[in-house]
C-alpha positions, -999 to +999 in steps of 0.1 A: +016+137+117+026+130+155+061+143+161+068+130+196+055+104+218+039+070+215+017+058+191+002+027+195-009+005+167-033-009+159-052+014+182-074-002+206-108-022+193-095-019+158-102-050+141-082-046+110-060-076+097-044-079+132-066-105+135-057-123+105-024-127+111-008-095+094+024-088+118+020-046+127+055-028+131+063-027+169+046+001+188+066+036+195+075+068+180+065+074+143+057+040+132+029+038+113+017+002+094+030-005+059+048+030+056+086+017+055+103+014+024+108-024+002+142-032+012+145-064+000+123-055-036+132-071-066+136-057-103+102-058-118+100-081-149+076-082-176+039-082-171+047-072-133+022-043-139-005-068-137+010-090-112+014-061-088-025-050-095-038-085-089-022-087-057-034-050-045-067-064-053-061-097-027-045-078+000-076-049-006-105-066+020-074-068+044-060-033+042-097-012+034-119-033+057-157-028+050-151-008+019-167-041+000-151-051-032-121-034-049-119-022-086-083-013-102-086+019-117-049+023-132-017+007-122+014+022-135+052+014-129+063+044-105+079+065-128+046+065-151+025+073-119+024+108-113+026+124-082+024+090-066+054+077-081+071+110-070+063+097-037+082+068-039+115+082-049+113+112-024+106+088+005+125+058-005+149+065-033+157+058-065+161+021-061+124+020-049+113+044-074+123+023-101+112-011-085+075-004-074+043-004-090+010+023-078-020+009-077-055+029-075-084+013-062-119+020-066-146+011-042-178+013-057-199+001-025-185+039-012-197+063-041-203+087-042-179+097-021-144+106-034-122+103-009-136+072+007-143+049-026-104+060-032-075+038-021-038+037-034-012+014-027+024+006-038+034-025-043+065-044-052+082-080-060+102-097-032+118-133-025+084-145-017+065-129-046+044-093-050+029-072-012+019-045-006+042-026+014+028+009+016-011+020+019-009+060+004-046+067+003 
């Protein structure tokens, strides 16, 4: 990971959701896309497993382009998640911890390759409803 100067993103002739309208942080030092925490996120209700999985699998063309179609794999509240939801609370705290939901994807157009038919993403409930707010893998 870049310790000191610039980075700009998107980098140049990426064509990534900047075209569609997805806002990137602004460019300088150690600011990466969709790695800040949820302030803002909501407690997670009832059936917000599946909410949070179904909306991993919309924002999935945007955030994995050309990987073709997503599959969910598992989706787990945080604390059920493993390493991932370990994650969570050691880069954003308990609040997060206990307010997100990981989400593995599975994209069978990329098999067999492991690492690249593999995405993860946490994702959590806000004002305007369930995003994605960090891609992990």
């Amino acid at each position: 990971m870049a310790t000191s100067g610039d980075i700009r993103w998107p980098p140049p002739g990426r064509n990534d959701g900047h075209q569609r309208g997805i806002s990137w942080p602004p460019p300088g030092r150690n600011r990466w896309p969709l790695t800040h925490c949820p302030a803002g996120a909501k407690g997670l209700p009832a059936g917000a497993v599946a909410r949070a999985a179904d909306r991993a699998l919309v924002e999935a063309p945007l955030l994995y382009p050309g990987l073709g179609a997503a599959v969910i794999t598992q989706s787990a509240l945080s604390p059920y998640a493993g390493v991932r939801g370990s994650e969570v609370k050691h880069q954003c705290g308990r609040r997060a911890f206990h307010r997100t939901v990981v989400v593995e994807l599975l994209f069978p157009k990329e098999l067999p390759s492991a690492s690249l038919s593999q995405g993860v993403v946490f994702v959590s409930r806000f004002a305007t409803g369930y995003r994605v707010w960090e891609v992990a893998h």
